[in-house]
MIGUMAR-354721 format. One record per residue (C-alpha): z negated, x, y; residue number from 1. Coordinates in Angstrom, 3 decimals. Layout:
! MIGUMAR-354721
{c3:Z; c1:X; c2:Y; resi:NUM}
...
***
This chain:
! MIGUMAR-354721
{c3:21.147; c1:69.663; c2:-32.341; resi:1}
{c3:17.589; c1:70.270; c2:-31.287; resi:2}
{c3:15.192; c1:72.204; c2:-33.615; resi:3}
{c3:11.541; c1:71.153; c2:-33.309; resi:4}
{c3:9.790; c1:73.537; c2:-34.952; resi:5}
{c3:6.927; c1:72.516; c2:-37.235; resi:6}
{c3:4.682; c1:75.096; c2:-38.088; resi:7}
{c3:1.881; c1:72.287; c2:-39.373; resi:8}
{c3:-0.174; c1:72.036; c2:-35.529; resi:9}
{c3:0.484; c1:68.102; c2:-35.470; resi:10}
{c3:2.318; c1:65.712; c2:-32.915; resi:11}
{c3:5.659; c1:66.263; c2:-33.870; resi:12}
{c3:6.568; c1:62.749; c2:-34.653; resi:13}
{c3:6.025; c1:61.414; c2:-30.836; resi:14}
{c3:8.146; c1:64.693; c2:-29.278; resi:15}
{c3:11.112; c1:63.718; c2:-32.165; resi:16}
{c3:10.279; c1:59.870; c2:-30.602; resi:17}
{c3:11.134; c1:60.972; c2:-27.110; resi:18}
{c3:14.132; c1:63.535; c2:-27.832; resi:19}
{c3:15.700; c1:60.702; c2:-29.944; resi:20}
{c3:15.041; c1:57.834; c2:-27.216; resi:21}
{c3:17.367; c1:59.912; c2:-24.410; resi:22}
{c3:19.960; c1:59.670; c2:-27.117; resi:23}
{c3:19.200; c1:63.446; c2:-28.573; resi:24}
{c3:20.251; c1:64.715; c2:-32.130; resi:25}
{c3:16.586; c1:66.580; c2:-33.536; resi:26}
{c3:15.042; c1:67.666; c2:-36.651; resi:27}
{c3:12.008; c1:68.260; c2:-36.740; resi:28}
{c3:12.074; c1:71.730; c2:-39.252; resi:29}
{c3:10.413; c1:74.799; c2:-40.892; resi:30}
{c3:13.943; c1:75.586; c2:-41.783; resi:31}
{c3:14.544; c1:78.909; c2:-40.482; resi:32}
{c3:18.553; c1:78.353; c2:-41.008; resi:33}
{c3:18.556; c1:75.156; c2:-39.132; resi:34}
{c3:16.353; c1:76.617; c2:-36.283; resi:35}
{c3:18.951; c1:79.239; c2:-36.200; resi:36}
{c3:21.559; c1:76.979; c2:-35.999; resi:37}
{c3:20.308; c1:74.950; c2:-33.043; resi:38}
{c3:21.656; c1:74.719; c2:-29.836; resi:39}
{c3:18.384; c1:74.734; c2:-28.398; resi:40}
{c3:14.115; c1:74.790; c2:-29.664; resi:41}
{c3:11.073; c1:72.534; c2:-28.765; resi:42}
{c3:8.063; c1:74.560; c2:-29.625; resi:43}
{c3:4.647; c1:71.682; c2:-29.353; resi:44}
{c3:2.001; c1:71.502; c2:-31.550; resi:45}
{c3:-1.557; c1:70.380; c2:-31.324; resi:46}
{c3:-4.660; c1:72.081; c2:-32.587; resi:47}
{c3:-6.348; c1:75.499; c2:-32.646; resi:48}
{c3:-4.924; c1:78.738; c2:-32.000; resi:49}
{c3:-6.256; c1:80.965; c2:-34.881; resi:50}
{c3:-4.644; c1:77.974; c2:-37.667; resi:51}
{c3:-1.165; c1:77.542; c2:-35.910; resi:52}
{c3:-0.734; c1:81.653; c2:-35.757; resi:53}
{c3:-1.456; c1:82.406; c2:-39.398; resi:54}
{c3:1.371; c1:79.192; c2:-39.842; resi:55}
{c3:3.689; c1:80.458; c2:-37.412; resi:56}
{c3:3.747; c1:84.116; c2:-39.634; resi:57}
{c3:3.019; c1:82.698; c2:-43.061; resi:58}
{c3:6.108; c1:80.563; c2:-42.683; resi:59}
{c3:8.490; c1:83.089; c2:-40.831; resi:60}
{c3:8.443; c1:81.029; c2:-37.702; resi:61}
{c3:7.128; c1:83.448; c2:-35.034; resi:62}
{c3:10.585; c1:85.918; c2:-36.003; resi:63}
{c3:12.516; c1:82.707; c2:-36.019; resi:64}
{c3:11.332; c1:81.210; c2:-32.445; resi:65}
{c3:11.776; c1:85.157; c2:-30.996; resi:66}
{c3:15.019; c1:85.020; c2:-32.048; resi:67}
{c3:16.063; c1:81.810; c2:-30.750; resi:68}
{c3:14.956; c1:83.364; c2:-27.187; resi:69}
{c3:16.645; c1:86.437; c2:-27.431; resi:70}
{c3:19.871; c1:84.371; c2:-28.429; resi:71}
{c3:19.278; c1:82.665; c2:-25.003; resi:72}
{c3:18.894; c1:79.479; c2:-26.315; resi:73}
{c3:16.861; c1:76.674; c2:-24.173; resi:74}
{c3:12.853; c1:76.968; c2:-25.375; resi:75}
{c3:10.408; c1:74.193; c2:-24.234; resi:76}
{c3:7.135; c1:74.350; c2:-25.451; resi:77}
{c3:4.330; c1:71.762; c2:-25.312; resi:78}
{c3:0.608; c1:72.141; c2:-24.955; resi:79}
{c3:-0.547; c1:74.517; c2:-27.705; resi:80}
{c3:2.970; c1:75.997; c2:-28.537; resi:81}
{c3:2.504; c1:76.861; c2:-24.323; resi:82}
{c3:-0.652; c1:78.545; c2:-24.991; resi:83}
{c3:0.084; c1:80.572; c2:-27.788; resi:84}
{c3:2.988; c1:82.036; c2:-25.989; resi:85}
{c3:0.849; c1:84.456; c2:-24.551; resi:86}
{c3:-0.702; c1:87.721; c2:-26.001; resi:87}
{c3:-3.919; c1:86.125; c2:-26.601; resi:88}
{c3:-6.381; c1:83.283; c2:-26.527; resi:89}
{c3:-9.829; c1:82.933; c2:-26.051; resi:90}
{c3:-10.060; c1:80.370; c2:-28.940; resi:91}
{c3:-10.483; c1:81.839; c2:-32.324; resi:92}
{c3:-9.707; c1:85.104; c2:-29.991; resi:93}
{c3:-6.181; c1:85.012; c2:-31.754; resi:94}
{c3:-3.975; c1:87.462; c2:-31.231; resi:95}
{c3:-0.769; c1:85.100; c2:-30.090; resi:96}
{c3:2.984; c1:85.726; c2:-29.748; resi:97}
{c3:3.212; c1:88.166; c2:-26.446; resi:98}
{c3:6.353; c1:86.273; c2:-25.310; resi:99}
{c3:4.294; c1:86.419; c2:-21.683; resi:100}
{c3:2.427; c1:88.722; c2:-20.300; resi:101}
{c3:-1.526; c1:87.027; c2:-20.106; resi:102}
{c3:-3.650; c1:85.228; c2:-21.629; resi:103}
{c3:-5.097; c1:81.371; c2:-22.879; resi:104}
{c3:-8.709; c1:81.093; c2:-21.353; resi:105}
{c3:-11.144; c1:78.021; c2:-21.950; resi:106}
{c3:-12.376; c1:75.586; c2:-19.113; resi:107}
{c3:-15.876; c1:76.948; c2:-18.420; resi:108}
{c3:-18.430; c1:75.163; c2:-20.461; resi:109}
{c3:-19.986; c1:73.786; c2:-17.457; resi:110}
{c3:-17.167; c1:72.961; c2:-15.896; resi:111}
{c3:-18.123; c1:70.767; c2:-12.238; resi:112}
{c3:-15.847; c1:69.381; c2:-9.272; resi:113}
{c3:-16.079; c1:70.812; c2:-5.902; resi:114}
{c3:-18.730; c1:67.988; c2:-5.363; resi:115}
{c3:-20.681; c1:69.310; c2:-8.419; resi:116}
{c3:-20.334; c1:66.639; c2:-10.129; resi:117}
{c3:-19.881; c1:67.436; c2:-14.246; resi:118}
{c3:-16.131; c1:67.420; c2:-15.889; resi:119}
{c3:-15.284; c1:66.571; c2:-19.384; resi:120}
{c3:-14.066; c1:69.153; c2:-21.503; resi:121}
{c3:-11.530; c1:68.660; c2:-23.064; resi:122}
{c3:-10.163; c1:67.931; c2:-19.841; resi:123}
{c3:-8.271; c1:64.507; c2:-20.963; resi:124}
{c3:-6.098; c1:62.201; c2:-19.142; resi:125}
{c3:-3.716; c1:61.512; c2:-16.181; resi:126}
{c3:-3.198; c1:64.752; c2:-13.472; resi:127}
{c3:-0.176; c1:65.670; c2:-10.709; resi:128}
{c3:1.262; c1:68.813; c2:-10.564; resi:129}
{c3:2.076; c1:71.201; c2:-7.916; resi:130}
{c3:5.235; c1:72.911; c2:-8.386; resi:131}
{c3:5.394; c1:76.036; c2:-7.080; resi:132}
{c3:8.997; c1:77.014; c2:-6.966; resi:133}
{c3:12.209; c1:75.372; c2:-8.210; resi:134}
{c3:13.462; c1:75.161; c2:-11.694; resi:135}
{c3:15.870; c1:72.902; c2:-13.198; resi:136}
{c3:13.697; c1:71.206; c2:-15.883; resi:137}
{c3:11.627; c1:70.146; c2:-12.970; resi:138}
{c3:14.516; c1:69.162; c2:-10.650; resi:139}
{c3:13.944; c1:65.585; c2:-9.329; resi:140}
{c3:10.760; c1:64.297; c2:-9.973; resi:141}
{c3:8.731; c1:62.117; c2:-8.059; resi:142}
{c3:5.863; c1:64.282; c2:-5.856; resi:143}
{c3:3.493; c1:61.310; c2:-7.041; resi:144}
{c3:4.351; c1:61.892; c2:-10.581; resi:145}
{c3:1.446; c1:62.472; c2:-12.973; resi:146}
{c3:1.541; c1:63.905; c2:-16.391; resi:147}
{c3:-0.512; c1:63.500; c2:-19.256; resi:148}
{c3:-3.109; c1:66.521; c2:-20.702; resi:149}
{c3:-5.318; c1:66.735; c2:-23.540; resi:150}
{c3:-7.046; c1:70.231; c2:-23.744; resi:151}
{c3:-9.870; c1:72.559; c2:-22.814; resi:152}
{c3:-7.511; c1:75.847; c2:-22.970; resi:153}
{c3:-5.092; c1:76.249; c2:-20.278; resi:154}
{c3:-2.775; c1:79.378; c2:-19.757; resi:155}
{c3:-3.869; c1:82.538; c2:-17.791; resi:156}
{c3:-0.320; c1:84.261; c2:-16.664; resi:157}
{c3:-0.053; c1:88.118; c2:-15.471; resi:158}
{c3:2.565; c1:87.973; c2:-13.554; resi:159}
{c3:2.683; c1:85.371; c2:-11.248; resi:160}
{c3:6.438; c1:85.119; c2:-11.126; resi:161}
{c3:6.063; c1:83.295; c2:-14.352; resi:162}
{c3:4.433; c1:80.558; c2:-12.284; resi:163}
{c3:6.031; c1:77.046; c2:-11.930; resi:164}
{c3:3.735; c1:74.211; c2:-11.693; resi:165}
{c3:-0.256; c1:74.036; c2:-11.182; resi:166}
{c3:-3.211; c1:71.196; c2:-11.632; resi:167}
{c3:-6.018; c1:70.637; c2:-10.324; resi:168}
{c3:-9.550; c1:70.017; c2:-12.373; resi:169}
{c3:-12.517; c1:71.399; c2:-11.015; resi:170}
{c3:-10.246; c1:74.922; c2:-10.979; resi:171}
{c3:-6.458; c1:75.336; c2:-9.943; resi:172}
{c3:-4.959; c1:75.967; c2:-13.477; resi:173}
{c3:-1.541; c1:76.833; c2:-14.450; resi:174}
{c3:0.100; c1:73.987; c2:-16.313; resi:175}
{c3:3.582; c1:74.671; c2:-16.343; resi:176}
{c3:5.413; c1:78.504; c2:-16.934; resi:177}
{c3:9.200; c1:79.709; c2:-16.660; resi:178}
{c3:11.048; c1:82.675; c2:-17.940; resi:179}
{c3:14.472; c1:83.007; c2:-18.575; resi:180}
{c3:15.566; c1:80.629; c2:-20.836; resi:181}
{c3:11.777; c1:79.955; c2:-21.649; resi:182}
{c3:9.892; c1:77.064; c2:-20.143; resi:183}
{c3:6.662; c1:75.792; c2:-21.191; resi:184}
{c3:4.376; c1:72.983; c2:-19.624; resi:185}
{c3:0.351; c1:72.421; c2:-20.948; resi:186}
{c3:0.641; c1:68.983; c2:-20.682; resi:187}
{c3:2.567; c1:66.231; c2:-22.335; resi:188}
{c3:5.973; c1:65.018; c2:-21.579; resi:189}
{c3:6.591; c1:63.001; c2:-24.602; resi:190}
{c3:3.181; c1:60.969; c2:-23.774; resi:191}
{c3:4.122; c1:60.967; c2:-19.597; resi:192}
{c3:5.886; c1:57.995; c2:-19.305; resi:193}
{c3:9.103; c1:58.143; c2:-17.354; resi:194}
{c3:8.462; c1:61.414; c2:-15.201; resi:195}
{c3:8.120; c1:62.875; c2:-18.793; resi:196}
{c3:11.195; c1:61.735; c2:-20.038; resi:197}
{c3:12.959; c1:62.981; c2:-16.976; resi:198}
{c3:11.313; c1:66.575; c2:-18.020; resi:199}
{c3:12.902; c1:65.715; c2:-21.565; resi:200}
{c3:16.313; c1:64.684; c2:-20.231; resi:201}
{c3:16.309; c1:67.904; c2:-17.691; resi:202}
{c3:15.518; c1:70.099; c2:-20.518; resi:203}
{c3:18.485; c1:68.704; c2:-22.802; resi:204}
{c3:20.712; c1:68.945; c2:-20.225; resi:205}
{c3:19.321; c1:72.888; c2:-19.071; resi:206}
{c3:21.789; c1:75.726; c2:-19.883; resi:207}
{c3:18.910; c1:78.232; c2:-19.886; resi:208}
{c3:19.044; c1:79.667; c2:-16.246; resi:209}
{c3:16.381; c1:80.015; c2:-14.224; resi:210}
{c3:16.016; c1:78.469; c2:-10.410; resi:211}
{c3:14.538; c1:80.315; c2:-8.077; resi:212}
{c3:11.843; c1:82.991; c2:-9.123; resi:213}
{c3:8.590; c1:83.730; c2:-6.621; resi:214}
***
């Protein structure tokens, strides 16, 4: 069974959606028995970093999703549960979950193209990736793929081992992060369409060991 956690930061029902269409047994839980009982944890979430901290330790859930990594179990996370992975974030300057070394930094409010031409922030819509080095979740995707993104914070790693995929948007960002049995990816699978599912179905099928490491 899958455990995705809730800890009240939104679009949970479309990530269930997804996990349940590749033929997936979830619950999507603030139980901290069944999240101990899973065989593996999708951490997503939508919305700000300050709220979805004080919900993570108000409902026991930062101990619980620690634990389910130091058990080894598969972690995915999605958008913000990817950003607040890190020690810190620039919005509501919360103090985040140190799982990674770094930081969550915002797009910069004038954000331009090479061209100088202005970018919406949030930066919203359909981008590729560049993957950096191998890793099973990844495995087998088409190099035209595109992924889906909705955000104006994107994730600031330390070490640059951590590294998997990049995007491009006026700035090379990092948009997807490995670790162990830790993966994490700032944009949307369960929204990408087909390469998304294929992260999905890679994910389900991952025993929690990394591919190669830079």
């Amino acid at each position: 069974m899958i455990a995705i956690i809730d800890y009240e930061a939104g679009n949970l029902t479309s990530v269930a959606r997804a996990v349940k269409s590749l033929g997936a047994d979830c619950r999507v839980t603030k139980d901290l028995g069944v999240i101990a009982g899973a065989e593996r944890v999708i951490f997503p979430g939508v919305g700000a970093a300050g709220a979805a901290m004080a919900s993570l330790r108000r409902l026991g859930l930062e101990a619980a999703l620690k634990n389910a990594l130091a058990a080894g179990k598969p972690v995915l996370g999605i958008c913000l549960g990817t950003q607040i992975i890190f020690e810190k974030s620039e919005e509501d300057l919360a103090a985040c979950l140190g799982i990674l070394s770094g930081a969550t930094v915002r797009f910069p409010v004038e954000h331009k193209d090479a061209a100088g031409q202005a970018l919406k922030v949030p930066h919203m819509g359909w981008n590729g990736v560049t993957w950096r080095r191998p890793h099973p979740v990844f495995a087998g995707l088409p190099a035209e793929a595109e992924f889906y993104f909705v955000h104006s914070y994107y994730p600031a790693p330390a070490e640059a081992a951590d590294v998997v995929g990049t995007t491009e948007y006026g700035l090379t960002f990092v948009s997807a992060v490995a670790r162990a049995n830790l993966v994490a990816v700032q944009f949307h699978p369960e929204k990408s369409g087909r390469p998304g599912l294929k992260i999905l179905a890679n994910f389900l099928a991952w025993d929690g060991k990394e591919g190669t490491r830079a």
